[in-house]
C-alpha positions as CSV (number, residue, x, y, z in Angstrom):
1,X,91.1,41.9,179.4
2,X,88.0,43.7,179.5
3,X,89.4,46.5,179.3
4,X,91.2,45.6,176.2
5,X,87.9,44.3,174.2
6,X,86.1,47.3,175.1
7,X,88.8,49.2,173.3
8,X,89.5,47.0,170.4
9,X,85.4,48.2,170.1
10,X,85.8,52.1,170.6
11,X,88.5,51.8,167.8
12,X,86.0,49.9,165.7
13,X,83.3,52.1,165.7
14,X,85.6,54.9,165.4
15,X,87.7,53.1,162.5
16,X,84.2,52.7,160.1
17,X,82.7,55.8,161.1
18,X,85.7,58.1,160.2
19,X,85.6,60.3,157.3
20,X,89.2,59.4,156.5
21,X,89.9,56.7,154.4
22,X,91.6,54.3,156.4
23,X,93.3,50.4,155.6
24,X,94.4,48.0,158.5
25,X,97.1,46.2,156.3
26,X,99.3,43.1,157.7
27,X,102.8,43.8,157.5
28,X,104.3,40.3,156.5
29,X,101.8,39.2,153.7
30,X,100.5,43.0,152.7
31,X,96.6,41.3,152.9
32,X,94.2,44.0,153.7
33,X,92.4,43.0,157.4
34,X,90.1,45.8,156.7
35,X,88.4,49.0,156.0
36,X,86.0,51.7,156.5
37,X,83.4,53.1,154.5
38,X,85.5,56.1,153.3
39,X,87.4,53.7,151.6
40,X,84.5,51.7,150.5
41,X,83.8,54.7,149.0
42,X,86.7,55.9,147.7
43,X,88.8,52.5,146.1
44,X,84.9,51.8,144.6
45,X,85.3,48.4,146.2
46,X,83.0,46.8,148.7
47,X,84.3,46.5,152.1
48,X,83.8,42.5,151.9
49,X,85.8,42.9,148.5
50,X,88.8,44.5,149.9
51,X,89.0,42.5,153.0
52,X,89.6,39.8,150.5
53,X,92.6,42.1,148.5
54,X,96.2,42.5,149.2
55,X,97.5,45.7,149.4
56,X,99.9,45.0,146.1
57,X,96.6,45.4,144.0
58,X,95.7,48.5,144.8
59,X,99.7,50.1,144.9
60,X,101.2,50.7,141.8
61,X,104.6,50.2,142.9
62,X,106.5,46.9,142.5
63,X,105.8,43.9,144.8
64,X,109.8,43.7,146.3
65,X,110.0,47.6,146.7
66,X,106.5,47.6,148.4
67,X,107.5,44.8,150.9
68,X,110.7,46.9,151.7
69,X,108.7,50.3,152.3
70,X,105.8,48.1,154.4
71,X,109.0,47.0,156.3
72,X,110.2,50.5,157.1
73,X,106.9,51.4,158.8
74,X,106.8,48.4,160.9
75,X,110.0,49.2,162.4
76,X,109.0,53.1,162.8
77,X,111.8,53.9,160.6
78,X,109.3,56.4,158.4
79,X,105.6,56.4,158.6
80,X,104.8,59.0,155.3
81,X,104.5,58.0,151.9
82,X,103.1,59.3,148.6
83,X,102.5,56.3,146.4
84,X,100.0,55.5,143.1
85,X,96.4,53.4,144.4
86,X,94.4,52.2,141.3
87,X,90.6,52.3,141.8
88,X,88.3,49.6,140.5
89,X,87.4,51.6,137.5
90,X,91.1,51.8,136.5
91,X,91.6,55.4,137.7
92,X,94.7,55.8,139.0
93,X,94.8,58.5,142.5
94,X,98.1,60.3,143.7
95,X,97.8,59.7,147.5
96,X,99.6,60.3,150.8
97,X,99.8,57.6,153.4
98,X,100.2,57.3,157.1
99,X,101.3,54.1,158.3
100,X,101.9,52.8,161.9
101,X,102.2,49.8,164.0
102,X,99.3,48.4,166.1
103,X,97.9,46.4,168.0
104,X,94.4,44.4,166.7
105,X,93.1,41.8,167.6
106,X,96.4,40.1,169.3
107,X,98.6,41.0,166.5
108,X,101.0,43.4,165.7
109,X,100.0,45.2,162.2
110,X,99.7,48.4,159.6
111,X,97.6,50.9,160.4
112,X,97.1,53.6,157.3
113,X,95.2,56.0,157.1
114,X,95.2,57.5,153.4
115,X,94.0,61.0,152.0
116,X,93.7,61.7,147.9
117,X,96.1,64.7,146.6
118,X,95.7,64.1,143.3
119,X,93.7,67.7,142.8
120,X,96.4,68.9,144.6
121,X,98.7,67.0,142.6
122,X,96.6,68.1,139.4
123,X,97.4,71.9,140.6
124,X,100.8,71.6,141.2
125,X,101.4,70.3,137.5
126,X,99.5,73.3,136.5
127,X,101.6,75.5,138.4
128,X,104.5,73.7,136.6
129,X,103.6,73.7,133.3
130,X,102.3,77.4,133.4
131,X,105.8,78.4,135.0
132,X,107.5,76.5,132.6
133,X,105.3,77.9,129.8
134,X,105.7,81.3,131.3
135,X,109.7,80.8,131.0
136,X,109.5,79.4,127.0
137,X,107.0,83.0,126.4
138,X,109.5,84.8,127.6
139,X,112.6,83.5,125.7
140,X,110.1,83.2,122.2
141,X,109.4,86.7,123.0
142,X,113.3,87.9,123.3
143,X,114.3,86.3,119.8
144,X,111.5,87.5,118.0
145,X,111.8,90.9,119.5
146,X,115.6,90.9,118.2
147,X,114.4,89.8,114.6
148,X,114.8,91.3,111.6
149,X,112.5,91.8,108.5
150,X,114.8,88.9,106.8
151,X,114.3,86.3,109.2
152,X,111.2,87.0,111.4
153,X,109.1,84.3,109.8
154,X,111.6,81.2,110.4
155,X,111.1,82.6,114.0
156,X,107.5,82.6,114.1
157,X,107.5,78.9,112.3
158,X,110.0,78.1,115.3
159,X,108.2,79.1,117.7
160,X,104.8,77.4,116.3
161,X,107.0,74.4,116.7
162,X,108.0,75.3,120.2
163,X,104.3,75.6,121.4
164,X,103.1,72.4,119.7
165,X,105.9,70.5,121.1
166,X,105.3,71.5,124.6
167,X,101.4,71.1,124.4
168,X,101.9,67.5,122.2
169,X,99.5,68.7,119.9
170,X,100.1,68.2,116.0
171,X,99.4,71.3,114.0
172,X,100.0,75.3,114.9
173,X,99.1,77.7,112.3
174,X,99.0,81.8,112.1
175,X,96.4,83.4,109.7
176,X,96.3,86.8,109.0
177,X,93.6,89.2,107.9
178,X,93.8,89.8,103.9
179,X,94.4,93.1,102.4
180,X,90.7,93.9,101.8
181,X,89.5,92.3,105.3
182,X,87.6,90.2,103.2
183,X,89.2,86.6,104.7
184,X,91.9,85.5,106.4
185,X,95.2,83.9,104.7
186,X,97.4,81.2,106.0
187,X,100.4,83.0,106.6
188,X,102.9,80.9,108.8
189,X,102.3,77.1,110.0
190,X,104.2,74.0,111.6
191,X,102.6,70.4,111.4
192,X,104.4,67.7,113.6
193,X,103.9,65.7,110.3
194,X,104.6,67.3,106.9
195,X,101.6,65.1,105.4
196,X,99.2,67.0,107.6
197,X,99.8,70.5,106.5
198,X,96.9,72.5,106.1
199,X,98.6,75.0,103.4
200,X,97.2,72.8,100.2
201,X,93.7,72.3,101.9
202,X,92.9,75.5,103.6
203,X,94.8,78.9,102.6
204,X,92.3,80.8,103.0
205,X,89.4,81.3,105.2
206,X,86.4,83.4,103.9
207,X,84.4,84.8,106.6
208,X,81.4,83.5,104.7
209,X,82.4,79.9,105.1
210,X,82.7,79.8,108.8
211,X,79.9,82.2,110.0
212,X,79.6,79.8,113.4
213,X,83.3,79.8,114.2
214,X,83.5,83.8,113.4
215,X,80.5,84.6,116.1
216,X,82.2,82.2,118.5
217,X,85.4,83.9,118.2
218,X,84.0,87.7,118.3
219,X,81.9,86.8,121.0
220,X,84.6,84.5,123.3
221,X,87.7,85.4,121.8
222,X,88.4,82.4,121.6
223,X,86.9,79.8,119.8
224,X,87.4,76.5,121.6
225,X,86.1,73.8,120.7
226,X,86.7,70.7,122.8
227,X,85.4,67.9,120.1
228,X,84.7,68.8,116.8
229,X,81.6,67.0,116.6
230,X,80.1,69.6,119.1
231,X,79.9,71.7,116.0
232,X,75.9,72.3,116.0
233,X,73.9,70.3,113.0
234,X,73.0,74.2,111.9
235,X,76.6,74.1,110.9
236,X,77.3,70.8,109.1
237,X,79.8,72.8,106.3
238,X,81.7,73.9,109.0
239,X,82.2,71.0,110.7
240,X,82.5,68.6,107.4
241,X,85.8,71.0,106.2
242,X,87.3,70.6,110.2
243,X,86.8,66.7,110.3
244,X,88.3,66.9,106.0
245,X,91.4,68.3,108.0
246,X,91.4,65.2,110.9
247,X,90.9,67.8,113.4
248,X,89.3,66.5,116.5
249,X,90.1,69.4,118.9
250,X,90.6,72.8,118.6
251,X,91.3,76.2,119.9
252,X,92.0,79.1,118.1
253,X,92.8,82.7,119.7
254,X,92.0,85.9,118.1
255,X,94.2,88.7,117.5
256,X,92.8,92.3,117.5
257,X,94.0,95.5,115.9
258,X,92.4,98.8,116.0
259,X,89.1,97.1,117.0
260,X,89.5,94.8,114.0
261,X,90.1,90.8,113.1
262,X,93.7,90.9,112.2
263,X,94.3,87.3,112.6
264,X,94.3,84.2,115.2
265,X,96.5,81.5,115.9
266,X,95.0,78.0,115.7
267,X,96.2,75.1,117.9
268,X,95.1,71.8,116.3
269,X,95.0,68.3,117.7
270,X,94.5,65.3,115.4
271,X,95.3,62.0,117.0
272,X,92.9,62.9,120.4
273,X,90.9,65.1,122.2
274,X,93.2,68.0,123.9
275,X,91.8,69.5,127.3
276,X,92.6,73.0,127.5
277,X,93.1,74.9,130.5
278,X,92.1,78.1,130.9
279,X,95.5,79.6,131.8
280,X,96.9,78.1,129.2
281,X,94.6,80.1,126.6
282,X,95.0,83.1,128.5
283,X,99.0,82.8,127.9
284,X,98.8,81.8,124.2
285,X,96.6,84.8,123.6
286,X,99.7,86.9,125.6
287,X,101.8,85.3,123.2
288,X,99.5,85.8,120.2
289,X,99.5,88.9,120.9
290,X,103.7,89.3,121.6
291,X,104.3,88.0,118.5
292,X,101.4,90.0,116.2
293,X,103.6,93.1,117.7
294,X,106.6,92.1,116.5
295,X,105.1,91.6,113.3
296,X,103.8,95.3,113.0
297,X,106.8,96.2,114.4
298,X,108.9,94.6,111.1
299,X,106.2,95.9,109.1
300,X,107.3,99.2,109.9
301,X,110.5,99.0,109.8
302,X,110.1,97.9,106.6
303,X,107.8,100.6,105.6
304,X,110.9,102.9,107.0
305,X,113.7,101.7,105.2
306,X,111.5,101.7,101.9
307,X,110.3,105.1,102.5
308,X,114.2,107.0,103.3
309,X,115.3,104.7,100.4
310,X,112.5,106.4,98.3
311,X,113.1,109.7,99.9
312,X,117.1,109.7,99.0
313,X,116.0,108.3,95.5
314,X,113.9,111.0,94.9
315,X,116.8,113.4,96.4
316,X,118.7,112.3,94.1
317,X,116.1,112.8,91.4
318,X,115.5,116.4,92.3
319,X,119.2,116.5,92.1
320,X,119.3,115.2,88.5
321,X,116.4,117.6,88.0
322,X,118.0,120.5,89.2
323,X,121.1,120.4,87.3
324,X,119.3,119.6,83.9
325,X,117.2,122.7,84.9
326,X,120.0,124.6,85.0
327,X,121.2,123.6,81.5
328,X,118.7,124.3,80.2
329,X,118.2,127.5,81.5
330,X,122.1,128.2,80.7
331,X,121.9,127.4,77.1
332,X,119.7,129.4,75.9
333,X,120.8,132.2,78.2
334,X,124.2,131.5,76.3
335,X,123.2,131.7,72.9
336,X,121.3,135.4,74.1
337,X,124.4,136.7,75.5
338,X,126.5,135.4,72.4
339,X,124.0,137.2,69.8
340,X,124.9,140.3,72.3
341,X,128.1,139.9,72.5
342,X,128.2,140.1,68.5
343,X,125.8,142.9,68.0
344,X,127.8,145.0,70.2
345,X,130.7,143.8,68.2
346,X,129.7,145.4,65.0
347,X,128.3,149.0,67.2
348,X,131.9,149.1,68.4
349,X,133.3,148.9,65.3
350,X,130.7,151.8,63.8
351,X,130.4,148.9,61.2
352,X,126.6,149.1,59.3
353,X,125.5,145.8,60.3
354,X,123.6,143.9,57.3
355,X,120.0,143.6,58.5
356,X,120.1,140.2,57.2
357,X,122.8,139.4,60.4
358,X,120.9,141.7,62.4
359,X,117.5,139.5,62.1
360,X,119.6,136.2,62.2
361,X,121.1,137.2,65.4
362,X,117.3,138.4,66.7
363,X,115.5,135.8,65.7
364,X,117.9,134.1,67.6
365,X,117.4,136.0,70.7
366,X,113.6,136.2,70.8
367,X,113.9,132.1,70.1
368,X,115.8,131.5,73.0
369,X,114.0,133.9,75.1
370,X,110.6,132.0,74.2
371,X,112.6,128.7,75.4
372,X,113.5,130.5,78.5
373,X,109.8,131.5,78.9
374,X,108.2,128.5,78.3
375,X,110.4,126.6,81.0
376,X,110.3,129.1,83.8
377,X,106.2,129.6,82.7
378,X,106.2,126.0,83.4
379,X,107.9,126.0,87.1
380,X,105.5,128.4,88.1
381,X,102.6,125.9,87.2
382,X,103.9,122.9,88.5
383,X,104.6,125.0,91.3
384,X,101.1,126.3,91.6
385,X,99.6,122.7,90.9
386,X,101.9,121.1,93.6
387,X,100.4,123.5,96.0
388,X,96.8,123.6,95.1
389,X,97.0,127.2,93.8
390,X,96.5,126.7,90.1
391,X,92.7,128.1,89.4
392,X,91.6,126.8,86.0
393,X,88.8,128.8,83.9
394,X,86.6,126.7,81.8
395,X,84.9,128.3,78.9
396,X,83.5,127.2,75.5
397,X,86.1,127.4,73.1
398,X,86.9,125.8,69.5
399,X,89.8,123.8,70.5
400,X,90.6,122.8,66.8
401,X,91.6,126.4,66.4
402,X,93.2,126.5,69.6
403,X,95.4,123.6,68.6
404,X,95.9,124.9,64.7
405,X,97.1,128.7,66.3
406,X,99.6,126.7,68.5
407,X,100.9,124.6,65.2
408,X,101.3,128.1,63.3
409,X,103.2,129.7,66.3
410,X,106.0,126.4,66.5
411,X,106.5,126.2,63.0
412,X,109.0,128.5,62.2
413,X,110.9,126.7,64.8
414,X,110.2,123.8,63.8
415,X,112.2,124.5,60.0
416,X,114.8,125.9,61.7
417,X,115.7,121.9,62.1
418,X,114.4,120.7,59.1
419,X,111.2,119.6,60.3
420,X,107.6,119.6,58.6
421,X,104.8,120.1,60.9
422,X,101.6,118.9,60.0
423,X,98.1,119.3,61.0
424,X,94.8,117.5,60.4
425,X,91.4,117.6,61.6
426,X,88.2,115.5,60.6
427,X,86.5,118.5,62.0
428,X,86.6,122.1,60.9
429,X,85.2,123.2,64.4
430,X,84.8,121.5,67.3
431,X,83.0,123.5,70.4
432,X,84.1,122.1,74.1
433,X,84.4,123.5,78.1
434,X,88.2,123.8,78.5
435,X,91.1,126.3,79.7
436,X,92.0,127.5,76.6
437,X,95.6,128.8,78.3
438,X,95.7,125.0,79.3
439,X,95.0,123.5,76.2
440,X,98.1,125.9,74.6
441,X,100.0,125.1,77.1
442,X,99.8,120.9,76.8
443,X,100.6,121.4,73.1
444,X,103.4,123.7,73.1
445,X,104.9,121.4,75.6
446,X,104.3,118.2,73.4
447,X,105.3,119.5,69.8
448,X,108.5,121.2,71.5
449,X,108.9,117.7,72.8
450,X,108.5,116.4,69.5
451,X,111.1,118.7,67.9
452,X,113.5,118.3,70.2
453,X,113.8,114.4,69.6
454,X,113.4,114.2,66.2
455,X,115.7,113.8,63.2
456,X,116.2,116.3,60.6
457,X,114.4,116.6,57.3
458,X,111.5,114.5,59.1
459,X,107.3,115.4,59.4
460,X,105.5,115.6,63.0
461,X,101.8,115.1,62.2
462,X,99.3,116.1,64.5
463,X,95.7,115.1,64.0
464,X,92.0,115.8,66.3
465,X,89.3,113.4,65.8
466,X,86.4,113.3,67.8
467,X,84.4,110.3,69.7
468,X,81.2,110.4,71.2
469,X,82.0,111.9,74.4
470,X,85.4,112.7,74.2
471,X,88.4,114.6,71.9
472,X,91.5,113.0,71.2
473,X,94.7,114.8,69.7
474,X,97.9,113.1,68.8
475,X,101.1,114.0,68.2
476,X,103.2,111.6,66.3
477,X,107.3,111.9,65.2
478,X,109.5,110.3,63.8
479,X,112.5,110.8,66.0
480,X,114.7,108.8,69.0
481,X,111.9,106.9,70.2
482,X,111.7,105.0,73.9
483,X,112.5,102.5,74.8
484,X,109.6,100.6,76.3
485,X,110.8,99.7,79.5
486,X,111.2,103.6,80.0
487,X,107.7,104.6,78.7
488,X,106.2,104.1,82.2
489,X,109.0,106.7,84.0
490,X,108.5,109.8,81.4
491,X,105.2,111.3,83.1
492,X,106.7,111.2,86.5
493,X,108.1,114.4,88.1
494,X,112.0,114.6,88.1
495,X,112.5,111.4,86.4
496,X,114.2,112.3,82.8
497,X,114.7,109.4,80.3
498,X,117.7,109.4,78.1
499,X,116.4,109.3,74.7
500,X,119.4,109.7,72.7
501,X,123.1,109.0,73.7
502,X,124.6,111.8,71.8
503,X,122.8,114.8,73.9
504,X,124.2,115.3,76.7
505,X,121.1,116.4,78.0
506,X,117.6,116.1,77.4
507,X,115.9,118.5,79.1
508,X,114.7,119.2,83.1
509,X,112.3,116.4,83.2
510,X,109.6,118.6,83.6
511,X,107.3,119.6,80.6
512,X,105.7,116.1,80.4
513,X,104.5,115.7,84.0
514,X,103.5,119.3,83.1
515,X,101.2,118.1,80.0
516,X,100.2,115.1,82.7
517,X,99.1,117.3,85.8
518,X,97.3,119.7,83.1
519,X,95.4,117.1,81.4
520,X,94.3,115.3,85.2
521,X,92.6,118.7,85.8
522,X,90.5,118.4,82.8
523,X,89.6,114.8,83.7
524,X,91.8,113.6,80.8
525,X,94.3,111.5,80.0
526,X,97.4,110.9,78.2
527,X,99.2,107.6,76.8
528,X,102.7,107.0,74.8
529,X,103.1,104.7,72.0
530,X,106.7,104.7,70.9
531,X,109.4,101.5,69.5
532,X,113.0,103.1,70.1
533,X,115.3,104.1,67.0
534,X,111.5,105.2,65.2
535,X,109.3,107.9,66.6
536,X,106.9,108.2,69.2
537,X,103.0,109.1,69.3
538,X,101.5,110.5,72.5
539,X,98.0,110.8,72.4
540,X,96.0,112.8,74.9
541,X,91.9,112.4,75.3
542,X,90.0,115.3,77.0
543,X,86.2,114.9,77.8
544,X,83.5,116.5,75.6
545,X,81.7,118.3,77.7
């Protein structure tokens, strides 16, 4: 008996000394006998407090079900169990108990000895939901690497969707750097609510307006900010506009290009405060930066497509170009041989030929040579331009007279169709830097224009005025016109507008991108005015220097 009592003591020391937390529970009623300090400790209860407990107050699992698994240990049938213990504050604990029969006291009961797992619990569901994240990257990733320029944003939206749905958080959003880095512009977003979008509120963030969350994010990259109102005072704009939007926690992760801010994803909770894990921000900025990716990656593909579109367009163009080139070349070169072909008609015969036929067919012949001239003089120099070759030489010159020598050299032409040419200056000399071969060159190339498209029996005026720093010359018909839609195209290199329907064709393209490039390396310009059906004006300003 002695014996007996002097164990019952050993065990009692032992019992409240132990650094386990331990419970001596009756089996029958579930009334806690007792229990040591660690559990003091742990439960938050006095040791007088939970003497007076039953078990089923501190177990979260139904009162029959406890009775049952308090059974099982009694007979030996299983002595391990993970239940739920509430503390006295309300906390609940995942737990793992250890429960055997003893004896105490004269009496056969539950001896437990408990140990907390929920840290290991915690990590465990970390491990989980990482793995499980992990897995939902990795399928997001495979659809939006298989997306196409047409429907890469409804799978950016859905996977915004997917991510806010697996962290319960209300609002995720993509905003991407502006076209002069200037701000960032709201370019994708999913709110679990429609009324919470942040699309009417905030489209656009000016690095200006958030110069606290900017440093935060450049510094960290990522700005996380557990609770709003840990904004600093320094900062009330910032954090006035972030509590506008209902935002009480937030996390936002950076996206870097080429050293620079080309976006971040923002992860938005409204209804709470969201704790965020550090693993978890270090796989949404893998993801961030999985999906920015595949945005450059459409981008590009894009940027392809539009650029061999624009090169077969142009191919096509040069194409065009070519075979009006040729036309051009050939008709003249026709009406040469022709005039030939008759000349040596009339030597075969031994025939006088009339000088009045002779100096028809001549004039015919040096005409059409000049037109042969002109166009191949103007290959070269486009030619020359293209490749950086063409040298001007400036000089003071009198351009009025340049100008009025060009209208006398065209104007024998010019009434071999019928047409008037007329010139008028408010100037009778007019001293400026230029390339005098230039200066011939734009004009020959805008009256022949002007001949070409305009009706019979009609006047081409051309007039020079003078403003305070510049010369402007105009040439105005009265012929086809353009249509205005088409004005924009007839400067551009092998683009050739159709002007009138019964010519089947108009010319290589060339002679007004000519007058263009020539009139860009004098620091000029050179506009159109025209209304289709009644003439056109092009007027071309150089700088007075």
């Amino acid at each position: 008996m002695e014996d007996f009592m002097n164990n019952e003591a050993r065990f009692q020391i032992m019992f409240q000394k132990h650094s386990a937390i331990m419970l001596l529970v009756d089996q029958n009623s579930g009334d806690i006998i007792d229990a040591n300090l660690a559990a003091e400790n742990f439960y938050g209860y006095k040791i007088n407090e939970l003497r007076a407990m039953n078990i089923e107050q501190i177990n979260t699992m139904a009162t029959s079900e406890m009775r049952q698994e308090r059974a099982r240990a009694y007979r030996g049938e299983v002595n391990y169990f993970i239940f739920n213990h509430k503390l006295k504050n309300g906390e609940i604990r995942h737990v793992e108990v250890y429960s055997s029969p003893i004896a105490y006291k004269g009496k056969m009961i539950l001896f437990s000895i408990v140990h907390d797992i929920s840290q290991r619990r915690r990590e465990e569901e970390q491990i989980k939901s990482r793995d499980s994240f992990q897995k939902l990257i990795v399928t997001l990733s495979s659809d939006l690497i298989s997306a196409s320029p047409d429907n890469i944003d409804a799978k950016i939206n859905t996977l915004l969707e997917a991510v806010g749905q697996f962290f319960n958080i209300d609002r995720c959003y993509l905003f991407q750097a502006s076209p002069d880095d200037q701000s960032l512009v709201l370019t994708h977003e999913w709110s679990k609510d429609p009324a919470l979008s942040i699309k009417k509120l905030l489209p656009e963030l000016s690095f200006g307006r958030f110069p606290w969350w900017f440093e935060k994010t450049r510094i960290e990259g990522k700005a996380y900010i557990p609770d709003i109102n840990q904004i600093p005072d320094d900062y009330k704009t910032e954090r006035d506009i972030l509590q506008a939007l209902k935002i009480k926690s937030l996390l936002n992760v950076k996206i870097i290009d080429r050293n620079k801010l080309a976006g971040f994803f923002g992860y938005a909770s409204i209804g709470e405060i969201k704790q965020w894990r550090l693993d978890e921000a270090e796989l949404l900025d893998v993801l961030a930066h999985i999906v920015f990716d595949a945005i450059v990656k459409n981008k590009m593909e894009i940027e392809l497509l539009a650029a061999k579109e624009k090169a077969e367009h142009e191919s096509n163009l040069k194409t065009d170009y070519f075979v009006n080139m040729s036309h051009e070349l050939r008709t003249p070169l026709n009406v040469i041989l022709s005039a030939i072909q008759l000349l040596e008609h009339y030597k075969n015969k031994e025939e006088e030929i009339p000088w009045v036929k002779i100096n028809k067919q001549m004039s015919s012949i040096k005409r059409n040579s000049l037109q042969i001239l002109r166009l191949v003089n103007n290959i070269i120099d486009i030619a020359k331009i293209d490749s950086g070759f063409y040298v001007p030489e400036f000089h003071n010159y009198n351009i009025i007279a340049i100008v009025s020598e060009v209208v006398q050299s065209v104007r024998e032409y010019a009434r071999q169709k019928n047409i008037e040419i007329v010139f008028k200056s408010d100037l009778a000399t007019k001293m400026i830097n230029c390339d005098r071969d230039i200066i011939e060159q734009i004009m020959i190339n805008l009256i022949s224009n002007a001949i070409k498209f305009s009706y019979e029996n009609s006047i081409i005026r051309i007039s020079l005025t003078s403003k305070s720093d510049s010369v402007i010359i105009s040439v105005t018909d009265h012929g086809v016109g353009i249509e205005k839609e088409k004005q924009s195209l007839i400067f551009d290199r092998y683009k050739q507008v159709a002007l009138n329907p019964l010519q089947k064709s108009e010319g290589s393209g060339i002679g007004l991108a000519l007058v263009n490039s020539l009139i860009e390396i004098h620091g000029g310009s050179i506009c159109v005015e025209s209304q289709y059906g009644k003439g056109s004006e092009f007027i071309v300003e150089i700088p007075d220097r």
